[in-house]
C-alpha positions as CSV (number, residue, x, y, z in Angstrom):
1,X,13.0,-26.7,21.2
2,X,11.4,-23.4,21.6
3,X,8.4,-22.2,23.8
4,X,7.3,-19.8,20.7
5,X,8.0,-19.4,17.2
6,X,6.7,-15.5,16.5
7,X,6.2,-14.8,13.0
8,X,7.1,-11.1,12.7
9,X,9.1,-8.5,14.5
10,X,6.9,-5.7,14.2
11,X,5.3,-4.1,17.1
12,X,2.6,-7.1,18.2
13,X,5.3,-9.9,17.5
14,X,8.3,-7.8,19.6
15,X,5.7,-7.4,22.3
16,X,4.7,-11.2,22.6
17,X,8.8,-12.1,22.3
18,X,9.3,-9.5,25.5
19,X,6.8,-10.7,27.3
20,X,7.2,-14.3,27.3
21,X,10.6,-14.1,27.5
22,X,10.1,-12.0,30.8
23,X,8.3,-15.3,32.1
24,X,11.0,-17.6,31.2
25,X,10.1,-18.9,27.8
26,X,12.2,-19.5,25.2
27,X,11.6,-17.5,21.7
28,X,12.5,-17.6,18.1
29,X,11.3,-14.8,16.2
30,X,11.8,-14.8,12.3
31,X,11.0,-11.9,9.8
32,X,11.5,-12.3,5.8
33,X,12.9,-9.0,5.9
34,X,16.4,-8.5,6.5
35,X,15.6,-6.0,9.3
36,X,13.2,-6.1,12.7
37,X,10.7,-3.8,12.8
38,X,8.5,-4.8,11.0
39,X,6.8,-1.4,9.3
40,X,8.2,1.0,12.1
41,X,11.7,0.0,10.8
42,X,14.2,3.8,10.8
43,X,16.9,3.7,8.2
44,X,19.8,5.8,9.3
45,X,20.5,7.8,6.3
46,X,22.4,10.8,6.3
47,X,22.0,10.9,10.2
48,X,18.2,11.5,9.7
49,X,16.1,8.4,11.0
50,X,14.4,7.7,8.1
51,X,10.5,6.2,8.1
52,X,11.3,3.5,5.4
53,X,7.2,2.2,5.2
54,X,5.8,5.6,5.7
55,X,5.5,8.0,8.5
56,X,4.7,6.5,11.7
57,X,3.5,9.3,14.9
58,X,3.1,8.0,18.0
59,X,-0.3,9.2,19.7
60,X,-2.6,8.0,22.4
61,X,-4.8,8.9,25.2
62,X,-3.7,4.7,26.9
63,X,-1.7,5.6,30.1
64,X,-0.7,1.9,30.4
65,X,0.2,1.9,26.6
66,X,2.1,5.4,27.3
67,X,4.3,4.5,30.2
68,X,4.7,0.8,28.6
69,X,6.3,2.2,25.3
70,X,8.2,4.8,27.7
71,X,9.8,2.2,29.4
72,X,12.2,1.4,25.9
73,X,12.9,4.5,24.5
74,X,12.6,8.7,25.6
75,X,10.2,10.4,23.5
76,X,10.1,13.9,21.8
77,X,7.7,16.1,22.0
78,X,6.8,15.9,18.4
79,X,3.2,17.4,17.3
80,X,1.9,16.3,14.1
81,X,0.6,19.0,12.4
82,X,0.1,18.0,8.5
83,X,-1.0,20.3,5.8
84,X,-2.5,19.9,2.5
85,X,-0.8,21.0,-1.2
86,X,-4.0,21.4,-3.9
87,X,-3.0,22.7,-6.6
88,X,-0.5,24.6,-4.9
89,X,-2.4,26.0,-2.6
90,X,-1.5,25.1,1.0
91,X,-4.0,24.4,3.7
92,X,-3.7,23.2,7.2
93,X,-4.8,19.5,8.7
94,X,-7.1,18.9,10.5
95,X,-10.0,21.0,9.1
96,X,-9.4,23.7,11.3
97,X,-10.3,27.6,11.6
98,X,-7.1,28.5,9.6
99,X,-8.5,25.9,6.5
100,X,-11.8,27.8,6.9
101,X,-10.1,30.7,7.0
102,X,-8.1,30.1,4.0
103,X,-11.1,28.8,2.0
104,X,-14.0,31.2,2.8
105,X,-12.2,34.1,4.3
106,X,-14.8,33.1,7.7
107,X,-12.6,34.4,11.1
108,X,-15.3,33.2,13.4
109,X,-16.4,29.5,14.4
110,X,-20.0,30.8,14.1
111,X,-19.4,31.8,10.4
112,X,-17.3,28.6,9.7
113,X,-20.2,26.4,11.3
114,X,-22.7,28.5,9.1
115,X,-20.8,28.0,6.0
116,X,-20.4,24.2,6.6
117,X,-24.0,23.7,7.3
118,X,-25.5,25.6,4.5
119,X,-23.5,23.4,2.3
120,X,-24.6,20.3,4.3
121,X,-28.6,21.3,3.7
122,X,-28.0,22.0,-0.2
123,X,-26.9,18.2,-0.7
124,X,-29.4,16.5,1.4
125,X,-27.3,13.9,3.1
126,X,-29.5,12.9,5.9
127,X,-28.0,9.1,6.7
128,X,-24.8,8.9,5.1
129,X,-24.2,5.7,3.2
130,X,-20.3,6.0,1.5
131,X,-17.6,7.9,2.3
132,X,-18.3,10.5,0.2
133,X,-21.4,11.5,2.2
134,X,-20.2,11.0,5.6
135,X,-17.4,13.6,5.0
136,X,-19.7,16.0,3.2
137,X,-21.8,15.6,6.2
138,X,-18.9,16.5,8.5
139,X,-17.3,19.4,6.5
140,X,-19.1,20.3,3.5
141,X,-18.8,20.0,-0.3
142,X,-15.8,22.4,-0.8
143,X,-13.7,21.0,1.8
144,X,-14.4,17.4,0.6
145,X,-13.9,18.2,-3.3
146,X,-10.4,20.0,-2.3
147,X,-8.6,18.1,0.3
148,X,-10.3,14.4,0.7
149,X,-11.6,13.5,-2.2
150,X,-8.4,13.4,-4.4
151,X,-6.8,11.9,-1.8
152,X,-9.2,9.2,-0.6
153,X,-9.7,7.9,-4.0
154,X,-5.5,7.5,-4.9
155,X,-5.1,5.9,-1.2
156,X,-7.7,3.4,-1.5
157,X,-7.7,3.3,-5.3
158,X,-11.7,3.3,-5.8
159,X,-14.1,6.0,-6.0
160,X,-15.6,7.3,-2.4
161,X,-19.2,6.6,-3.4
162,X,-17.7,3.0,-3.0
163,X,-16.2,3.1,0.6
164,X,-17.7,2.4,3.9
165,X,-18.4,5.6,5.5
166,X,-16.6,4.5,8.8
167,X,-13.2,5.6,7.1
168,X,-13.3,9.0,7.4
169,X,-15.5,9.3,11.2
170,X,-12.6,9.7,12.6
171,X,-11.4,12.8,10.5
172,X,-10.9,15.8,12.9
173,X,-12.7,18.8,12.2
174,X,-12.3,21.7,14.7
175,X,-13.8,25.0,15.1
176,X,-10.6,26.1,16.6
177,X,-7.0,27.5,15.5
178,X,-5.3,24.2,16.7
179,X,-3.1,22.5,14.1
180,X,-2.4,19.1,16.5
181,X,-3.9,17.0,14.3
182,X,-4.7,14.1,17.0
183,X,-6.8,14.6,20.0
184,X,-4.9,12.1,22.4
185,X,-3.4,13.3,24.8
186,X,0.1,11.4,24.9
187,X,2.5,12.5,21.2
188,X,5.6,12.0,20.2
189,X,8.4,9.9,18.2
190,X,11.4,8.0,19.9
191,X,14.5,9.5,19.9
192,X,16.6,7.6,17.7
193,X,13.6,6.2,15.9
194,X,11.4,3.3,16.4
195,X,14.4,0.7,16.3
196,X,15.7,1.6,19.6
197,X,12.1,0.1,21.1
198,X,12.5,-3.0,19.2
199,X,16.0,-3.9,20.1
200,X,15.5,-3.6,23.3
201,X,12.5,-6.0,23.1
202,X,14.1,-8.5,20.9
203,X,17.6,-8.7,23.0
204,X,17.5,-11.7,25.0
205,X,15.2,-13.8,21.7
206,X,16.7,-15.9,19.0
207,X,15.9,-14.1,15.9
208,X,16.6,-15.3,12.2
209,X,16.4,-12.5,9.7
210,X,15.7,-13.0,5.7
211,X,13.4,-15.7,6.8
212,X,10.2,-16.7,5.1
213,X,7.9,-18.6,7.1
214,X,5.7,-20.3,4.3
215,X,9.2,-21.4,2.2
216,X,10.2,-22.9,6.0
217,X,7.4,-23.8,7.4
218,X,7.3,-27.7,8.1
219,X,10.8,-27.0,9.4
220,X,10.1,-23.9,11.6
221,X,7.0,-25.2,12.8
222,X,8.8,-28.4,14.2
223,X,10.8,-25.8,16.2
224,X,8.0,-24.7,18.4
225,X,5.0,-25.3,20.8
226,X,3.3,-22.2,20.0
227,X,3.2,-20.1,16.8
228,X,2.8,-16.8,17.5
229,X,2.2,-15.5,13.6
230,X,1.5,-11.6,12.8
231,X,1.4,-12.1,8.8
232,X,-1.7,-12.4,6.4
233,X,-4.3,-14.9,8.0
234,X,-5.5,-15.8,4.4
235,X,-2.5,-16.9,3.7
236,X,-1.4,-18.7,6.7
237,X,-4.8,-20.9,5.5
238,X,-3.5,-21.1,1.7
239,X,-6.5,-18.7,0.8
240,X,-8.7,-21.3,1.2
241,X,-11.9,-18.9,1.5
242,X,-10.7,-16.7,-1.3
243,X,-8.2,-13.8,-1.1
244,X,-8.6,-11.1,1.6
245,X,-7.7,-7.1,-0.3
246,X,-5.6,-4.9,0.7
247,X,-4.0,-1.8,-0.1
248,X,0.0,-1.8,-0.7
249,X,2.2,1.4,-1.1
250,X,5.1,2.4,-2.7
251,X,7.9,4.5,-1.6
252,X,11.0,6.7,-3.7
253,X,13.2,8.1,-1.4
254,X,15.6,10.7,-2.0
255,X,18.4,13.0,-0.7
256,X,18.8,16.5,-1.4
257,X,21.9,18.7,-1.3
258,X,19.4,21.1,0.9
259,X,19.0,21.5,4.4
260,X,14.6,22.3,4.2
261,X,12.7,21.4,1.5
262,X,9.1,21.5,2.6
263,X,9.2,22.9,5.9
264,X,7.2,20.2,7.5
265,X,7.3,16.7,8.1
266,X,4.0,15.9,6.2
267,X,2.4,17.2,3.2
268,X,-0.2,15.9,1.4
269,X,-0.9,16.6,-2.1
270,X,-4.7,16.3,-2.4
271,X,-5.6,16.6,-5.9
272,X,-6.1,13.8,-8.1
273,X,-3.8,14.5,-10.3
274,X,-0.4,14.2,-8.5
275,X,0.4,10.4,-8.6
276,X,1.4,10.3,-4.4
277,X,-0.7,11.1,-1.8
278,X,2.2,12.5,0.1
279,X,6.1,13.7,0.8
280,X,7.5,13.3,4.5
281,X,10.4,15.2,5.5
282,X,11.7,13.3,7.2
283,X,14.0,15.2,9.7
284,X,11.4,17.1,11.2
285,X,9.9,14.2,12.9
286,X,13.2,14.6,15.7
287,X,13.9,18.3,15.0
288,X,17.0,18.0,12.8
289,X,19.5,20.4,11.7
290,X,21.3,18.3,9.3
291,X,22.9,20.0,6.3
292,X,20.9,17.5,4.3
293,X,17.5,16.4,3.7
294,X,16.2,13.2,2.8
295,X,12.1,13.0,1.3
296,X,10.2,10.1,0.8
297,X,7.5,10.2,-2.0
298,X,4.1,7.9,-1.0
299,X,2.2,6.1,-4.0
300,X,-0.3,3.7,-2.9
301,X,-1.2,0.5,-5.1
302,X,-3.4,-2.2,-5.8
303,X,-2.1,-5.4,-3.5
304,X,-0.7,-8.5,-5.4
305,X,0.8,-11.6,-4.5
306,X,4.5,-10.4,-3.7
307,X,4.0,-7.4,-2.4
308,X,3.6,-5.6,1.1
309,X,0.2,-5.5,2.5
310,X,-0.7,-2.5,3.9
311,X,-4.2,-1.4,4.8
312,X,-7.1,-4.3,5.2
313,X,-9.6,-3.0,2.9
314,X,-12.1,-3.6,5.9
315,X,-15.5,-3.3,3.4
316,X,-18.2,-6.0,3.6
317,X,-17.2,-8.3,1.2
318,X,-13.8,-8.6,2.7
319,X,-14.9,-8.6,6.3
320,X,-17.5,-11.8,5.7
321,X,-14.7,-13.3,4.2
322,X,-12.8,-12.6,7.3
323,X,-14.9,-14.0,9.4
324,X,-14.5,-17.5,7.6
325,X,-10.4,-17.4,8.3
326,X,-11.9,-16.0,12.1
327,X,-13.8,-19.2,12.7
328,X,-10.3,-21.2,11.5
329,X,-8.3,-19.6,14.1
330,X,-10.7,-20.0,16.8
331,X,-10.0,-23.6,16.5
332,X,-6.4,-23.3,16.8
333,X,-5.3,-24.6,19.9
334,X,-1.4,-23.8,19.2
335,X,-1.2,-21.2,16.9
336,X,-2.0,-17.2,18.4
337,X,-2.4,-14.7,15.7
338,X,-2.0,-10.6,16.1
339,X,-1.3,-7.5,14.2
340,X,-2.8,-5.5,11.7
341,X,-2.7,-8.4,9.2
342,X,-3.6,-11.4,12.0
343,X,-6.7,-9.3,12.4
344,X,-7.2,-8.0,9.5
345,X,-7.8,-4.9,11.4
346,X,-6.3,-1.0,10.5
347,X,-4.9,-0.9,13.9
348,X,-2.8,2.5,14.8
349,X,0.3,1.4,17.0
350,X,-0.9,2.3,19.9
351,X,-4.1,0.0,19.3
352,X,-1.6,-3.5,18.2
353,X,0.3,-2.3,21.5
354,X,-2.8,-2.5,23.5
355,X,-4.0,-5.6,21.6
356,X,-0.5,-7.4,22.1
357,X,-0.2,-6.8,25.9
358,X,-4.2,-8.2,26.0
359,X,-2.8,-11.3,24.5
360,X,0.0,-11.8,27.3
361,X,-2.4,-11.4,29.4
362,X,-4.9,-14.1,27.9
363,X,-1.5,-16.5,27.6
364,X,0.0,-16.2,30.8
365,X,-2.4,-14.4,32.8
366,X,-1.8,-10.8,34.5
């Protein structure tokens, strides 16, 4: 008999398993995937530490979350420092003097504010109700037709007049020639990739892999006190309110005979044309000189049944209907859920980190 069954051995479920096991309980962690990890999974290939569900950058200002990751694994001093292809025409991310630069010919933040502004008054936008207007009230109309509105509408797969504006408040926009593309003040990627963490957490748990909670579940739930479960809340209740949306992606990896070919980790491709929002280079995230290169090719879908959720479409159909699954769990005096898709919540990794280690400390106390 086991203290916990954990659904999931991505970041919130490794966490929980750690933790407990730290305070003498007994954990069985099970994944359906035939790897832990859950999305921060590295796939050694061609001694490059591959991203295999998309690139994943460490960042945050959290000094406990810091020094807790810290504790499994060194980290690099890796700055992320994306830059947009339109049309074949490169441009550095975040909106920064360089992009203003490059777009206006502007070498001063006075000029660059000018510009952005006098676009600003021409449309109007006084409270901005969609996506589209809040980033045309951050950076202007020729910024937002050239680098976010292509690639907004092929990540989320509907037009930006249609998303919440909250998506895109937390787009950097600087009047300054700095390409670090996060403001927190803590950066970097594990050596040896993300896997190294996760081990370390999962070393002294039982953990079945290739193991599918719903096909198992009277079974697996006989095994346990307490589920800990990190997968899709709507489906943990049989979609009994209705399905929750979400957006799934699809990767085509490749490796080239060629030591460089992008020069950068990230680049996305921001027209509307080009079917993926993005190719990561993947050896650049830990500074590799390997004779070879291995890319990976983004192209975000429509969720169905079957496949990988991604990103909680968080708009307010889908967030009403959330709160009906919310009130379910609320009653749930053995089960704890967590994670991105518990919460139905786009968490960064430093945020389900944070999130986990608030749950110990509701379970067990501090």
């Amino acid at each position: 008999m086991y203290d916990y069954l954990i659904v999931g051995t991505g970041l919130f479920g490794s966490i929980f398993a750690y933790e407990a096991t730290k305070k003498g309980k007994k954990c069985l962690v099970v994944d359906k995937r035939n790897h832990i990890g859950g999305n921060v999974y590295c796939e050694n290939i061609e001694g490059i530490n591959v991203h295999k569900y998309g690139a994943h950058i460490f960042h945050t200002s959290n000094k406990e979350v810091w020094d807790y990751v810290n504790k499994f694994a060194e980290f690099n001093r890796y700055t992320n420092s994306p830059i947009a292809n339109y049309k074949g025409k490169i441009y550095n991310l975040p909106f920064n003097m360089n992009t203003f630069n490059k777009l206006w010919g502007v070498s001063t933040p006075k000029d660059a504010k000018e510009k952005i502004e006098e676009q600003k008054r021409k449309i109007g936008i006084i409270e901005p109700k969609n996506l589209e207007e809040q980033a045309i009230s951050l950076v202007g109309t020729d910024i937002y037709q050239k680098l976010i509105k292509g690639y907004t509408e092929k990540q989320w797969g509907r037009p930006a007049t249609e998303l919440p504006a909250f998506i895109i408040k937390r787009l950097p926009v600087r009047l300054t020639y700095d390409n670090n593309y996060f403001n927190d003040k803590y950066q970097g990627i594990p050596i040896g990739g993300y896997n190294v963490i996760v081990e370390k957490m999962l070393e002294n748990c039982d953990v079945e892999l290739n193991m599918d909670f719903f096909e198992n579940r009277d079974e697996l739930e006989k095994k346990a006190k307490k589920i800990v479960f990190t997968g899709m809340i709507d489906e943990f209740y049989d979609y009994k309110y209705g399905i929750l949306e979400y957006r799934s992606l699809r990767f085509e990896t490749d490796i080239l005979g060629e030591d460089n070919y992008q020069g950068n980790a990230v680049v996305n491709y921001t027209d509307s044309q080009t079917p993926y929002t993005r190719i990561i280079e993947h050896k650049y995230f830990e500074f590799g000189t390997q004779e070879k290169t291995v890319i990976t090719k983004e192209y975000p879908a429509e969720w169905q049944k079957g496949d990988d959720p991604y990103y909680p479409i968080n708009n307010d159909k889908n967030n009403e209907l959330f709160k009906n699954y919310k009130e379910l769990a609320k009653k749930e005096e053995k089960v704890i859920f967590g994670g991105r898709l518990g919460d139905y919540k786009y968490y960064d990794m430093h945020n389900v980190i944070a999130v986990a280690l608030e749950k110990v400390k509701e379970e067990f106390g501090a």
